[in-house]
C-alpha positions in Angstrom: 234.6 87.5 154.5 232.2 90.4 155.2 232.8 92.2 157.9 230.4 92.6 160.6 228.2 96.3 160.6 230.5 98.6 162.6 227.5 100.2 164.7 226.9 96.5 166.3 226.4 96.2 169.7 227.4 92.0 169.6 231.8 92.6 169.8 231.3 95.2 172.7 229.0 92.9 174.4 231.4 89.8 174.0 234.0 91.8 175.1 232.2 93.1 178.3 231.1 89.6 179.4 234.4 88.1 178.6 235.9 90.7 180.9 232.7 89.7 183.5 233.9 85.8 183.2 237.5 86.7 183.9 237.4 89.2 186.7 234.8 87.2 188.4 236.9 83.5 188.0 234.8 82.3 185.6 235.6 80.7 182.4 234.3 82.3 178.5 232.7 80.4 176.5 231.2 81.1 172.8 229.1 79.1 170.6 229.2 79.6 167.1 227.4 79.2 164.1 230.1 77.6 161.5 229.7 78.3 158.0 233.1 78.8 155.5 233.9 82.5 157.0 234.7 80.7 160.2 238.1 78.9 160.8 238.0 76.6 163.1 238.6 72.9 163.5 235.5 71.0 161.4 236.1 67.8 163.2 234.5 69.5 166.4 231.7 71.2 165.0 228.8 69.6 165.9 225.2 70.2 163.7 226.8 73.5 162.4 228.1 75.0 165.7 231.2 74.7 167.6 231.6 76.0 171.6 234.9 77.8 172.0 236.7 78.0 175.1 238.1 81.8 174.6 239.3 82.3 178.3 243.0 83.6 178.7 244.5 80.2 180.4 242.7 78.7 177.2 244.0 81.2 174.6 247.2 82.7 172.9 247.2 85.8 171.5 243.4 86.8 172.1 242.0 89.5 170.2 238.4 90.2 170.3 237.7 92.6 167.4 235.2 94.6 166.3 235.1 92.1 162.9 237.1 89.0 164.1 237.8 87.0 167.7 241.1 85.7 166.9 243.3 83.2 168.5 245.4 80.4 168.5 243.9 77.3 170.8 245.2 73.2 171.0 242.6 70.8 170.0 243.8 67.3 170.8 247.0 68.7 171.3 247.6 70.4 168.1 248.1 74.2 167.9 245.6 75.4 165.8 244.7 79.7 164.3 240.9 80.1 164.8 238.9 83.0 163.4 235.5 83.7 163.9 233.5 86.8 162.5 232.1 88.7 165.4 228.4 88.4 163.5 228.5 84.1 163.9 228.8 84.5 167.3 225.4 83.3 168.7 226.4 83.5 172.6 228.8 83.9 175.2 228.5 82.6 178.7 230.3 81.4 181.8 231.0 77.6 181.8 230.6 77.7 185.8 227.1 78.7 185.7 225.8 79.0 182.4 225.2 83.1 182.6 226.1 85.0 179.5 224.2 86.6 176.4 223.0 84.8 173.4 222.7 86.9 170.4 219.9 86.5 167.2 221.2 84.3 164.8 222.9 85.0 161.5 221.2 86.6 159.0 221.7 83.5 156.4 220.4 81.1 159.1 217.3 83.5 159.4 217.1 83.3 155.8 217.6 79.5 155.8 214.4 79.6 157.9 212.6 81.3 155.0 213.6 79.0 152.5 216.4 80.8 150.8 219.7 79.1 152.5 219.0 74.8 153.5 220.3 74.4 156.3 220.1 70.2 157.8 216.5 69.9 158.8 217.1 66.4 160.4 219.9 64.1 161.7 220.6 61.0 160.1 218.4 58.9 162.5 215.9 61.4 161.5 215.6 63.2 165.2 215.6 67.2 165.3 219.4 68.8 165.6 219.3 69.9 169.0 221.5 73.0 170.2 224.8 73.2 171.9 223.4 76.3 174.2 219.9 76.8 175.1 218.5 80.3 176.5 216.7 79.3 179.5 214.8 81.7 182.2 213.9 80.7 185.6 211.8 83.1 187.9 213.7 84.9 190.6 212.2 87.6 193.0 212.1 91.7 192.0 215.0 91.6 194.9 217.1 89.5 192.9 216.2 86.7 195.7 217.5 83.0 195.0 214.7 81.0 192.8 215.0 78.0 195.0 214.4 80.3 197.9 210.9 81.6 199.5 209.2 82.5 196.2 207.5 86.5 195.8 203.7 87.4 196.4 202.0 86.7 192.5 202.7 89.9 190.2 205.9 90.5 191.7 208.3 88.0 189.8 210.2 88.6 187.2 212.2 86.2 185.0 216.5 85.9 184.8 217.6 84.4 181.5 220.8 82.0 182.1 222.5 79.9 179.3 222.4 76.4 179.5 224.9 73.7 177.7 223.2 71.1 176.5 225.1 68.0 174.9 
């Protein structure tokens, strides 16, 4: 397993936004791009990626690294040790509303797109693989005003980028 480059910004972020979910009553999630480096249950990865509940009601014996999140989690009631590099972490977010970071993806999946690594191009009934999280903006006034709400004079919205689940 290669560790991931020490000047990284991605295990400081995780950590600050799993910090964020927790003081704020919210619960971590992560989504992550499985390959052999990651240990994890297979029978719930989905299209190469697995969401991971990493809250502290959810987890024993959390560690989020600099290299490694490690803990050990029940699936289907089984106690199970799960390691993930830090670097196939694609994004965290809050389950309660969807807000959280996504990362770029990893550098063998960018490869994949350039022909070096395959990576499934199509499902078995031939649809695209659709992902577990999407990356989703919606506008919201410059005053941080609710988008449903009276909407800002043209020129003066910006966008808020939220994390959707999709399933």
């Amino acid at each position: 397993m290669k560790p991931q480059d020490p000047n990284s910004t991605r295990p400081y972020l995780i950590r600050a936004l799993h910090e964020w979910c927790s003081d704020n009553g919210f619960t971590p999630h992560v989504a992550v791009k499985v390959d052999d480096s990651v240990q994890v249950p297979r029978e719930y990865v989905n299209n190469g990626e697995i969401v991971l509940n990493i809250g502290l009601d959810a987890t024993s014996g959390l560690q989020l690294g600099n290299d490694f999140i490690e803990f050990k989690a029940r699936f289907g009631g089984q106690p199970r040790d799960i390691l993930v590099p830090v670097g196939r972490v694609i994004a965290i977010y809050a389950r309660e509303n969807g807000q959280g970071m996504a990362f770029p993806p990893p550098s063998d999946v960018l490869a994949g797109a350039a022909g070096v690594v395959k990576e499934p191009a199509l499902m078995q009934d031939g649809s695209d693989p659709k992902p577990l999280v999407q990356l989703v903006t919606e506008p919201v006034g410059t005053d941080g005003s609710d988008p449903d709400g009276p909407r800002p004079p043209a020129g003066g919205a910006t966008r808020r980028a939220s994390l959707k689940r999709i399933k």
